[in-house]
Backbone as CSV, one residue per row, in Angstrom:
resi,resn,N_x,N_y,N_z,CA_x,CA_y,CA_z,C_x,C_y,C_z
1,UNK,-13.289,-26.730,-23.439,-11.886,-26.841,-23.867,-11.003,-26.027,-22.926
2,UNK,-10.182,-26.896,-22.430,-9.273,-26.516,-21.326,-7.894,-25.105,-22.350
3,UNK,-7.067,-23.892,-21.675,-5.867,-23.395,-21.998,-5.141,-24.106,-22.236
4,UNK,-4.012,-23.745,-23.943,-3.274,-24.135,-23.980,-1.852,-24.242,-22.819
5,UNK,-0.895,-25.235,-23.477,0.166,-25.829,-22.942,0.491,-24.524,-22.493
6,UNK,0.591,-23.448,-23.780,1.626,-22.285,-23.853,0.562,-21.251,-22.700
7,UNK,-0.137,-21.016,-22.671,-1.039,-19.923,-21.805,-1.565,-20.706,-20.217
8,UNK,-1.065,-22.163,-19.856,-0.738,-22.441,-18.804,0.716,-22.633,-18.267
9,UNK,1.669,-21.790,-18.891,2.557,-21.311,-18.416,2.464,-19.966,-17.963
10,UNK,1.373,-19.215,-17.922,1.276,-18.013,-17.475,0.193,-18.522,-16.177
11,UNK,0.422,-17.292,-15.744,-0.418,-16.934,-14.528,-1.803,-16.470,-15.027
12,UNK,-3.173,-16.567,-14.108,-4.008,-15.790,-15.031,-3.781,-14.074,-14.857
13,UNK,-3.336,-13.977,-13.734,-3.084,-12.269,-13.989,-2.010,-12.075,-15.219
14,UNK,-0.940,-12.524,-15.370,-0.249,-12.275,-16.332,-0.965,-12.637,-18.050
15,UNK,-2.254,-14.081,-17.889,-3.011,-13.443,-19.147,-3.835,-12.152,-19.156
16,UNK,-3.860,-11.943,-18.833,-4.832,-10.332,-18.044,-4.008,-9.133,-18.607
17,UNK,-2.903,-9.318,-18.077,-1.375,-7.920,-18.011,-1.639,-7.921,-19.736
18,UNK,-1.289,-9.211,-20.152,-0.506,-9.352,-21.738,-1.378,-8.688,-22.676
19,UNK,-2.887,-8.806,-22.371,-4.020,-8.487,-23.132,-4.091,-7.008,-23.299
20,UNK,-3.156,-6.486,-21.911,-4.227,-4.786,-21.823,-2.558,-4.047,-21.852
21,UNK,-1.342,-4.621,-22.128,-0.242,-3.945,-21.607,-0.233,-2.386,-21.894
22,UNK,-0.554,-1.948,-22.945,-0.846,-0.739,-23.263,-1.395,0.415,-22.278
23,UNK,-2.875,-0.442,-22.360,-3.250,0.542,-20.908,-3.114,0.378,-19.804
24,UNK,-2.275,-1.186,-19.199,-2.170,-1.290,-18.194,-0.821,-0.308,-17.748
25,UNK,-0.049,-0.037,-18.577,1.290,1.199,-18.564,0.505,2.228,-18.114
26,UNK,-0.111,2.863,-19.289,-0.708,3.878,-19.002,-1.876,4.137,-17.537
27,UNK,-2.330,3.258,-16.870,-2.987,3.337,-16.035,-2.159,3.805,-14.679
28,UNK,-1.004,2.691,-15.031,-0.304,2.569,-13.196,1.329,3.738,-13.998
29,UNK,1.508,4.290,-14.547,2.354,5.683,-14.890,1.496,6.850,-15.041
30,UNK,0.499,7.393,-14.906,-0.175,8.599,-15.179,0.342,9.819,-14.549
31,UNK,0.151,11.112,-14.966,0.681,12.282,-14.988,-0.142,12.530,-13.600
32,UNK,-0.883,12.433,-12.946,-1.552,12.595,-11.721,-0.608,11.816,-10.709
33,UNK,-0.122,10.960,-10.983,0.818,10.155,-9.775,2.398,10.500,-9.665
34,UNK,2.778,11.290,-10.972,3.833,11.645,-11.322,3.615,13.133,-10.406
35,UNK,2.572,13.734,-10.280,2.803,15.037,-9.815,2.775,14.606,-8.096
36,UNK,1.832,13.506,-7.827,1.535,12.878,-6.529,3.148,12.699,-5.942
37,UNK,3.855,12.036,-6.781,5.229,11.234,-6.272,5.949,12.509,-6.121
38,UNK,5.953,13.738,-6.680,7.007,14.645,-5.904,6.428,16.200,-5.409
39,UNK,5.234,15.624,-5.117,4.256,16.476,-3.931,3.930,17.899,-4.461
40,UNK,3.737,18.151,-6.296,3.356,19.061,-7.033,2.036,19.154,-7.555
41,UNK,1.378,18.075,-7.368,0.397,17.756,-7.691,-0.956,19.145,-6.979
42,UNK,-1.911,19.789,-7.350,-2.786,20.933,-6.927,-3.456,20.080,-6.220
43,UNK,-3.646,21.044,-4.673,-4.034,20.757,-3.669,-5.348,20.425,-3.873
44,UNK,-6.385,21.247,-4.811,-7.722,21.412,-5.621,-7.801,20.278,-6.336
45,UNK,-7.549,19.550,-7.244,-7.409,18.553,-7.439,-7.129,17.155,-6.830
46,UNK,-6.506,17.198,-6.106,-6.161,15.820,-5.251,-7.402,15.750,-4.016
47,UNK,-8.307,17.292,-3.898,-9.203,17.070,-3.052,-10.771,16.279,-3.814
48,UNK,-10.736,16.809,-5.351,-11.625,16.436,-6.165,-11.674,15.176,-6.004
49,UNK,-10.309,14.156,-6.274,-10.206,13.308,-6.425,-10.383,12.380,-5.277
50,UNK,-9.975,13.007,-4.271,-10.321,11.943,-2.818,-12.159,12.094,-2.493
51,UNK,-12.383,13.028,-3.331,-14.517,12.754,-3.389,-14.769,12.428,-3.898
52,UNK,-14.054,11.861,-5.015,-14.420,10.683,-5.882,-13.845,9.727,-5.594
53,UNK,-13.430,9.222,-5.123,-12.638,8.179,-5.087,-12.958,7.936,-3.782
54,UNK,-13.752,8.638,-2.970,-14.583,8.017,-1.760,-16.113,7.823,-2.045
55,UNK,-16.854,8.238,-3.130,-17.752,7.679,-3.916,-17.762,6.957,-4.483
56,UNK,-16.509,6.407,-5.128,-16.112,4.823,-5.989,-16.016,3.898,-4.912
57,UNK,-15.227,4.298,-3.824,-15.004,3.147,-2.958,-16.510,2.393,-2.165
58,UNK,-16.915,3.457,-2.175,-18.494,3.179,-1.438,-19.386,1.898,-2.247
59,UNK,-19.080,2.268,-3.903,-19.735,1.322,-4.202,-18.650,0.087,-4.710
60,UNK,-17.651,0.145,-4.242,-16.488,-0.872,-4.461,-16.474,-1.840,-3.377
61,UNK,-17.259,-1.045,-2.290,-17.054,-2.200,-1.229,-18.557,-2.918,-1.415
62,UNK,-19.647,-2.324,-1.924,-20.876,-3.401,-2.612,-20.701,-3.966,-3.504
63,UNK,-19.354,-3.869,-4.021,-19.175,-5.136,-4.658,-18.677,-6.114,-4.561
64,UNK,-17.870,-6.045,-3.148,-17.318,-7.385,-2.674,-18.447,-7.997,-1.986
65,UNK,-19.135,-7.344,-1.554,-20.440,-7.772,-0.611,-21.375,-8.712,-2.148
66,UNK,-21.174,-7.953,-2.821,-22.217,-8.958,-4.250,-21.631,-10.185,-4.224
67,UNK,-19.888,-9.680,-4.655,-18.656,-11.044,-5.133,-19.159,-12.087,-3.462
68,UNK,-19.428,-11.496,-2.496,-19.732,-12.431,-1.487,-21.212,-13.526,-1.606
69,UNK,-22.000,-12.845,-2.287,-23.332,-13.421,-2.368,-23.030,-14.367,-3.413
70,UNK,-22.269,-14.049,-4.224,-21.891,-15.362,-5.588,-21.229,-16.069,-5.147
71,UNK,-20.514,-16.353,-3.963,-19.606,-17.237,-3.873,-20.480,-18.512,-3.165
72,UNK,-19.503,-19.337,-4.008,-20.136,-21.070,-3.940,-19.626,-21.749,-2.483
73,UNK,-18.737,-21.078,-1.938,-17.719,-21.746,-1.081,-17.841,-20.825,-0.050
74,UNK,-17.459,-21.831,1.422,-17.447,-20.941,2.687,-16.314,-19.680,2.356
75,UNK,-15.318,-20.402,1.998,-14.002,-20.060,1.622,-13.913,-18.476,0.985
76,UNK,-14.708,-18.786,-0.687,-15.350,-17.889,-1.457,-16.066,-16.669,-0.553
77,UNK,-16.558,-16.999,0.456,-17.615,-15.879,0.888,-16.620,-14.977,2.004
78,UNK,-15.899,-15.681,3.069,-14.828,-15.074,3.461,-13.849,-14.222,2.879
79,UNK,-13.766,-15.019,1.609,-12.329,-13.801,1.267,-13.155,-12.667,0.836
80,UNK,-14.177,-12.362,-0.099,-14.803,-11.111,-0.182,-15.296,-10.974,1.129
81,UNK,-15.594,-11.212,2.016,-16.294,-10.387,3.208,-14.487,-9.594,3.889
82,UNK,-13.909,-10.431,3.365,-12.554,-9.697,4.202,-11.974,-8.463,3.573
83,UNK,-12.516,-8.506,2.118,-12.076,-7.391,1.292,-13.178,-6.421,1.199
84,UNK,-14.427,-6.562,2.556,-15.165,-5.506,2.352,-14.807,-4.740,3.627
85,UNK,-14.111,-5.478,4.752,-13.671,-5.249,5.856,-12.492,-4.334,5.627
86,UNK,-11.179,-4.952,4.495,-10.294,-3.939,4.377,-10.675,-2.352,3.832
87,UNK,-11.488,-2.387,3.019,-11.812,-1.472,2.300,-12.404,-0.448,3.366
88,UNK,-13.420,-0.844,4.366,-13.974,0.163,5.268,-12.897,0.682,6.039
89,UNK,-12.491,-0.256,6.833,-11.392,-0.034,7.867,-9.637,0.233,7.796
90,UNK,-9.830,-0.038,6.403,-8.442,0.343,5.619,-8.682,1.504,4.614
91,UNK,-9.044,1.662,3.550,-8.401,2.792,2.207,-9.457,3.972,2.717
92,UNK,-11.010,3.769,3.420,-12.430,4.718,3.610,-11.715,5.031,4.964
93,UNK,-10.314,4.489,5.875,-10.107,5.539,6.715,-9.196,6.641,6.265
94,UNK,-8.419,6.289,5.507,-7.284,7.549,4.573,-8.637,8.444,4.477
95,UNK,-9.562,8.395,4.017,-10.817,9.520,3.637,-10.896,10.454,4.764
96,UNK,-10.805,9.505,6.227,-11.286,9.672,6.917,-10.570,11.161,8.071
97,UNK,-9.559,11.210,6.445,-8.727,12.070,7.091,-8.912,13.669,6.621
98,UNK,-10.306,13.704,5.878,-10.942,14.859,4.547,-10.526,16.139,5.229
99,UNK,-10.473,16.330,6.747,-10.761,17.772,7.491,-9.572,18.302,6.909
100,UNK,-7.934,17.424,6.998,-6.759,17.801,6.670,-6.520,18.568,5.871
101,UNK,-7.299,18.451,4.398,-7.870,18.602,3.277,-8.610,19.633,2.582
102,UNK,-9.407,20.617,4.157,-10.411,21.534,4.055,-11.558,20.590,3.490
103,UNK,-12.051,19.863,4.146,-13.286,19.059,3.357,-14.021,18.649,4.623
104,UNK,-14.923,19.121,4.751,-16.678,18.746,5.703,-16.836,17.345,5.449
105,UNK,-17.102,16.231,6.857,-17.586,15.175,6.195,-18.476,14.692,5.080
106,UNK,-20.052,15.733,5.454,-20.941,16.006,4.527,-20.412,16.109,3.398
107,UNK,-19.376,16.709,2.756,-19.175,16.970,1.769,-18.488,15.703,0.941
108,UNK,-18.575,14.368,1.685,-17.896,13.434,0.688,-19.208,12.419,0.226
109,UNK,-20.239,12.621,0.841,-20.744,11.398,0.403,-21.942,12.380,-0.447
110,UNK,-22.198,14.040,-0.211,-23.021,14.419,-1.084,-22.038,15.007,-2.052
111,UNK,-21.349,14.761,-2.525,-20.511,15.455,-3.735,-21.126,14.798,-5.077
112,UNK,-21.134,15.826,-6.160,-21.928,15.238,-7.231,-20.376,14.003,-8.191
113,UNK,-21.193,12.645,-8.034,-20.387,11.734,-8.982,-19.928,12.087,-10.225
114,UNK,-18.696,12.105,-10.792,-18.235,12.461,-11.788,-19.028,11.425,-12.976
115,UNK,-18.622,11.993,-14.259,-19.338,11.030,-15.225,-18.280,9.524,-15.603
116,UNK,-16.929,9.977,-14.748,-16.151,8.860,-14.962,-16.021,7.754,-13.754
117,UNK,-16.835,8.072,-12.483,-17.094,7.645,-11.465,-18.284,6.957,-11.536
118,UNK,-19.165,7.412,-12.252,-20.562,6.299,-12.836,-20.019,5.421,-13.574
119,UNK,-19.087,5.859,-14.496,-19.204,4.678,-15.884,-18.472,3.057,-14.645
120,UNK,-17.866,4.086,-14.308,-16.593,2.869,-13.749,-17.574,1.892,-12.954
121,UNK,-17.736,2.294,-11.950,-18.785,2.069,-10.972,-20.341,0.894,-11.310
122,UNK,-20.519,1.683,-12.262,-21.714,0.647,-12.803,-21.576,-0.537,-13.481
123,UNK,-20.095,-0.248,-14.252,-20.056,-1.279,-15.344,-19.485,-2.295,-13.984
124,UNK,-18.568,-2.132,-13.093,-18.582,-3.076,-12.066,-19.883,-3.866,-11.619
125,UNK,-21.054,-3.432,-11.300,-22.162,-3.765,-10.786,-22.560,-4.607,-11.743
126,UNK,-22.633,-3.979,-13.117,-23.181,-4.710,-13.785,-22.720,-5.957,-14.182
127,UNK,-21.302,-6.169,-14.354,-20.735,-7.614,-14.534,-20.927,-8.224,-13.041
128,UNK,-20.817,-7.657,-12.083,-21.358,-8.890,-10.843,-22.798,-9.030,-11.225
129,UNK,-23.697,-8.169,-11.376,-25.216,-8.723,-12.018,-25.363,-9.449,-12.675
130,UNK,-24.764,-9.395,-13.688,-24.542,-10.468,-15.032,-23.799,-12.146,-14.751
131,UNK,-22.862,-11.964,-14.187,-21.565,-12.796,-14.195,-21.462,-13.326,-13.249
132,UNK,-20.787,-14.329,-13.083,-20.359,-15.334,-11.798,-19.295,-14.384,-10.781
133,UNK,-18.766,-15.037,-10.225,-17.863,-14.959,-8.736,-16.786,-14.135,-9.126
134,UNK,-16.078,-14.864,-10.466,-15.026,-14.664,-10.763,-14.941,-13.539,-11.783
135,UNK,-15.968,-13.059,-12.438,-16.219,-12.205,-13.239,-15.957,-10.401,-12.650
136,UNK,-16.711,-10.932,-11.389,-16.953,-9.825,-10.711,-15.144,-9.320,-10.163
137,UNK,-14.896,-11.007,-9.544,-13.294,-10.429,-9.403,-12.466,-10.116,-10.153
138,UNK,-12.799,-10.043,-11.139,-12.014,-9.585,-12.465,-11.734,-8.003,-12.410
139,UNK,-13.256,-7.536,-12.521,-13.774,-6.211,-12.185,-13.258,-5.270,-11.190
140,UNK,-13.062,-6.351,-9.957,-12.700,-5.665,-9.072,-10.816,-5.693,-9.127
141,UNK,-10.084,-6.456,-10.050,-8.721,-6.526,-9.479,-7.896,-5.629,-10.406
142,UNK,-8.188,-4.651,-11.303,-7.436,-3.658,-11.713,-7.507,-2.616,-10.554
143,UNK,-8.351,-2.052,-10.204,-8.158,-0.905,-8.820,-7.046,-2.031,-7.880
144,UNK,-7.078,-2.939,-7.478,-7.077,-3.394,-6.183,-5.478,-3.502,-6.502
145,UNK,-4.786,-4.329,-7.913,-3.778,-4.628,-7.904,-2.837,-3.289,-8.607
146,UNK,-3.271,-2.809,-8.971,-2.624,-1.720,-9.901,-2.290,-0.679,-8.794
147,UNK,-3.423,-0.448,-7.637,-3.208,0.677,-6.799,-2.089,-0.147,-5.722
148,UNK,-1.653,-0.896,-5.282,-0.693,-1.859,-4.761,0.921,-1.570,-5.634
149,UNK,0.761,-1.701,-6.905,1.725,-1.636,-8.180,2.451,-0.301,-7.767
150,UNK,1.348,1.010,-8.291,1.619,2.088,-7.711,2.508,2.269,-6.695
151,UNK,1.444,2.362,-5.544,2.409,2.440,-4.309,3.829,1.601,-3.956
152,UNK,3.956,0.126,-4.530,5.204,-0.149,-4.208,6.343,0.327,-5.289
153,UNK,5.754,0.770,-6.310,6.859,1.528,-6.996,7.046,3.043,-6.745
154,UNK,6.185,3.747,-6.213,6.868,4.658,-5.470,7.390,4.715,-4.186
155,UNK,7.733,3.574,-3.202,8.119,4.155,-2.008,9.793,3.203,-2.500
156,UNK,9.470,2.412,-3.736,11.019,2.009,-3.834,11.665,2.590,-4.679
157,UNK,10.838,3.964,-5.426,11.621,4.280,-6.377,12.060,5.892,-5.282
158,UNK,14.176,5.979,-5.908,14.661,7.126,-5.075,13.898,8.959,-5.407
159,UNK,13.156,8.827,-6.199,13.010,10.471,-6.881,11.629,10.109,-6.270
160,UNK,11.120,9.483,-5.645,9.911,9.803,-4.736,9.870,10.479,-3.732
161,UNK,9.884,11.737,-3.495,9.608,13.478,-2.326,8.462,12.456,-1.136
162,UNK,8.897,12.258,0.048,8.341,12.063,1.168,8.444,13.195,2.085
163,UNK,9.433,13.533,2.472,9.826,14.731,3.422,8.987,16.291,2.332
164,UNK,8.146,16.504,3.540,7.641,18.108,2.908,6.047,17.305,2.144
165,UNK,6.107,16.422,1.507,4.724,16.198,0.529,3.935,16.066,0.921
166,UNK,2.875,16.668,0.856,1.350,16.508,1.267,0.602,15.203,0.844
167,UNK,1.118,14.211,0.022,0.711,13.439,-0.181,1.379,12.139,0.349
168,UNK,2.451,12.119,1.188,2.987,10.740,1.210,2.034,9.840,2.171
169,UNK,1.190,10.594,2.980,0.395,9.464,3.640,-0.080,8.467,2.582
170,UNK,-0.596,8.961,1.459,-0.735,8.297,0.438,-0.594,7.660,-0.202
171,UNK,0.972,7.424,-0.342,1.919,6.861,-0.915,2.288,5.749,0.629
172,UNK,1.949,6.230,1.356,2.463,5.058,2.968,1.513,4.042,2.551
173,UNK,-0.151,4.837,1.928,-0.817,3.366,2.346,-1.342,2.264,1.835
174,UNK,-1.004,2.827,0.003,-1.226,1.627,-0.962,1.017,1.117,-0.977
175,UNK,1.542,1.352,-0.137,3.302,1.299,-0.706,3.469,0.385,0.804
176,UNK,2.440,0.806,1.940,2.693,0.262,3.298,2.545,-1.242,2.946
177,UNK,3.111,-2.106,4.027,2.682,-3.177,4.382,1.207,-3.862,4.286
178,UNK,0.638,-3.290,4.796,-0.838,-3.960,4.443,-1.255,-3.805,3.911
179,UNK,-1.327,-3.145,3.021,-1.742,-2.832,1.212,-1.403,-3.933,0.912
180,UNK,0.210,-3.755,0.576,0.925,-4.887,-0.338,0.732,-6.130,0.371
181,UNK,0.639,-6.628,1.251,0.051,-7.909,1.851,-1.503,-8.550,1.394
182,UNK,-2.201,-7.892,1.784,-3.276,-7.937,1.328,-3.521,-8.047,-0.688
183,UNK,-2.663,-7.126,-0.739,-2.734,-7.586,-2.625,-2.113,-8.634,-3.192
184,UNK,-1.214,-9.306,-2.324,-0.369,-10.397,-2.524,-1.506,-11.521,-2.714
185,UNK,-2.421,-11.338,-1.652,-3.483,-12.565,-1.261,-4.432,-12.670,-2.310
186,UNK,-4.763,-10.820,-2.548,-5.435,-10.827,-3.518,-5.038,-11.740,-4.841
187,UNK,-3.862,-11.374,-5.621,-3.425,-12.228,-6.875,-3.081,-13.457,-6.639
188,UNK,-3.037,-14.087,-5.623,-2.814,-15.351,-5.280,-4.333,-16.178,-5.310
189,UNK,-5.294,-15.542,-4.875,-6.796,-16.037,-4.865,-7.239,-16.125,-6.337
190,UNK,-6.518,-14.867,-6.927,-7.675,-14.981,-8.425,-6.174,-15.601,-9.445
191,UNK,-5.202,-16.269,-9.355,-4.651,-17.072,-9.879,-4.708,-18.361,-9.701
192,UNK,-5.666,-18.694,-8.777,-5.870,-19.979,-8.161,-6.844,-20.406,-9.246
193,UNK,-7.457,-19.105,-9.352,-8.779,-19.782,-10.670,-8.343,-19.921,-12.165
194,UNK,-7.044,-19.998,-12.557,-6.628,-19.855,-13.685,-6.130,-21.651,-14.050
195,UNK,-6.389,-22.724,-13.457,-5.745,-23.658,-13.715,-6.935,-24.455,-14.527
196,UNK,-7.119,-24.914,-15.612,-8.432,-25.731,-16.383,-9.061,-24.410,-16.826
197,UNK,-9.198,-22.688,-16.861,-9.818,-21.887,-17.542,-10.435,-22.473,-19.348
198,UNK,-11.278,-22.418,-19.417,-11.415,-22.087,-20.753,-11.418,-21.250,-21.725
199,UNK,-10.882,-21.366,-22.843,-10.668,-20.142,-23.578,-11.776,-19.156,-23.970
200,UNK,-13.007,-19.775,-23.796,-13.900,-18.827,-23.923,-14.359,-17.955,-22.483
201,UNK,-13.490,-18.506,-21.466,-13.945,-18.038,-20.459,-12.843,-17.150,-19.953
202,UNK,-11.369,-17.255,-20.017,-10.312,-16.734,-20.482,-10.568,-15.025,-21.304
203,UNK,-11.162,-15.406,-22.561,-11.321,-14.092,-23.120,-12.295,-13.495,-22.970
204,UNK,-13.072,-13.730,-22.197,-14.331,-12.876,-21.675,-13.394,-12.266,-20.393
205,UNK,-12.938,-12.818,-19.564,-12.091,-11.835,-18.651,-11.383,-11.174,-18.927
206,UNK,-10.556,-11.307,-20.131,-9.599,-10.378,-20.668,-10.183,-8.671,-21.236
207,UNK,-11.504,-9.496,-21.600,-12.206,-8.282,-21.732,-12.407,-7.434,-20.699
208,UNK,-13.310,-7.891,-19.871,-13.715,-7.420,-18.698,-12.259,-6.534,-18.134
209,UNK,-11.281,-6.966,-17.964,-9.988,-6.891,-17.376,-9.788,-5.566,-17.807
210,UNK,-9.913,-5.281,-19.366,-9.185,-4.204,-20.296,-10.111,-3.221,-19.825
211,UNK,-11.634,-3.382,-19.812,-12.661,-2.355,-19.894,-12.465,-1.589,-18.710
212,UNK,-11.904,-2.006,-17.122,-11.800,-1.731,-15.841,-10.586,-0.687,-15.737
213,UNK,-9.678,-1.309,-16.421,-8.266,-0.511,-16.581,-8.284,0.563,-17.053
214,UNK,-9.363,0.403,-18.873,-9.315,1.583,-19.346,-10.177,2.539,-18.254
215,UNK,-10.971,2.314,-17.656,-11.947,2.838,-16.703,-10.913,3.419,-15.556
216,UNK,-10.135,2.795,-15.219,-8.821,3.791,-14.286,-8.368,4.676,-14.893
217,UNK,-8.111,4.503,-16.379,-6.951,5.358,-16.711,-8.188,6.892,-17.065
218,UNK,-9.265,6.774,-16.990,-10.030,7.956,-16.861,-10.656,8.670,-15.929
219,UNK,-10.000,7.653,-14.700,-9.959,8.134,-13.358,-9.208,9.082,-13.003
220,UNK,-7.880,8.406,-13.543,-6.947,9.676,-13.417,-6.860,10.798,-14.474
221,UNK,-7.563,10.805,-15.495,-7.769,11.965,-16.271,-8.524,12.763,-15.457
222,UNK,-9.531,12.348,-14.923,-10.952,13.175,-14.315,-9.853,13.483,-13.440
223,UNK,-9.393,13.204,-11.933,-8.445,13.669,-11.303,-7.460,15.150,-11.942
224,UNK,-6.911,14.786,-13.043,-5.888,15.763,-13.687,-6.672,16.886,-13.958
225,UNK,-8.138,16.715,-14.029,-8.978,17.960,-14.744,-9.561,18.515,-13.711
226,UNK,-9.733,17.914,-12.558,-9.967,18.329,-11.762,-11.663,18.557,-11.846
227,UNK,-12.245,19.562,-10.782,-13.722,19.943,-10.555,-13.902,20.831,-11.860
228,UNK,-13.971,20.261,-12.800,-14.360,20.952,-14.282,-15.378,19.761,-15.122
229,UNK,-16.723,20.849,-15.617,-17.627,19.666,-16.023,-17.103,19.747,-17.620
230,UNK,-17.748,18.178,-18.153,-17.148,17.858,-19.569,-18.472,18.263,-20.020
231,UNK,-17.792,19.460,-21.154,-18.715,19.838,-21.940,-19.619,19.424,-22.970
């Protein structure tokens, strides 16, 4: 059974948005990006977070490499091989900048994984294990589009601190041009798959969709708490 009349007037990202709006607010407004956007944010913290978040990416880019092995289509296998290409040579070079930071290369890939860096991380793996092509891209398009969201709402919003902030490279490179280009393509690829969805196939992504988001928004908690273990 094909989507209704009324839910093929939406986009499938916008069935996605409608399902999770709650936490999708809360994910792409968090008190970690608020301190990020006017360069208050602890130096100790934002370093925690770029070792995690270069341990997420590591296994973020095996998952486009999976989303590549599921794909049915030449087409299909290209666009994830291109989003394993951006990811190395695009967001793992910002990492690449750790010395800036006081951070030893060594020190990013042996840093111990947070417990919110597993959950996230696995439950990704595991729906590409489980799930088709599109499942997996599901998985993967809350980081991809939300961190895009982010950045272009801070380099257009005026109370965003560039001059002096230790963080605006940051803000240059999910707010830059090829971020937002690249995420354009992104929601354009996984709205392509929204035309004939079925509703049972529909709300299994919606799920998936919510579980990823909520999984950000404890990204940036772990971030806010910084190198402190949960008791």
């Amino acid at each position: 059974m094909s989507v209704s009349n009324i839910e093929q007037e939406k986009t499938l990202l916008e069935e996605l948005k409608d399902a999770c709006k709650d936490v999708w607010h809360e994910y792409t407004h968090p008190e970690f990006i608020d301190q990020l956007q006017d360069g208050t944010l602890d130096i100790e913290k934002f370093r925690y977070y770029l070792k995690q978040d270069y341990l997420y990416l590591l296994h973020y880019v095996r998952c486009f490499a999976l989303m590549a092995f599921k794909g049915e289509s030449l087409e299909e296998i290209q666009f994830a091989l291109e989003g394993t290409l951006w990811i190395t040579e695009g967001e793992l070079e910002l990492h690449s900048q750790y010395k800036e930071w006081g951070i030893e290369k060594h020190e990013l890939e042996s840093s111990e994984e947070s417990i919110e860096c597993i959950a996230y991380t696995r439950y990704m793996k595991d729906v590409g294990a489980s799930g088709d092509y599109l499942d997996l891209m599901i998985a993967i398009a809350s980081c991809y589009i939300g961190y895009g969201e982010i950045g272009q709402r801070l380099l257009a919003d005026e109370k965003t601190v560039l001059e002096g902030n230790p963080y605006k490279e940051w803000i240059h490179m999910y707010g830059g041009e090829g971020y937002q280009s690249s995420t354009v393509e992104f929601v354009e690829k996984l709205n392509s798959y929204g035309n004939g969805i079925s509703h049972k196939k529909l709300e299994k992504l919606k799920i998936i969709f919510r579980e990823v988001t909520r999984l950000e928004v404890a990204f940036w908690d772990m971030g806010m708490r910084g190198d402190k273990k949960i008791k």
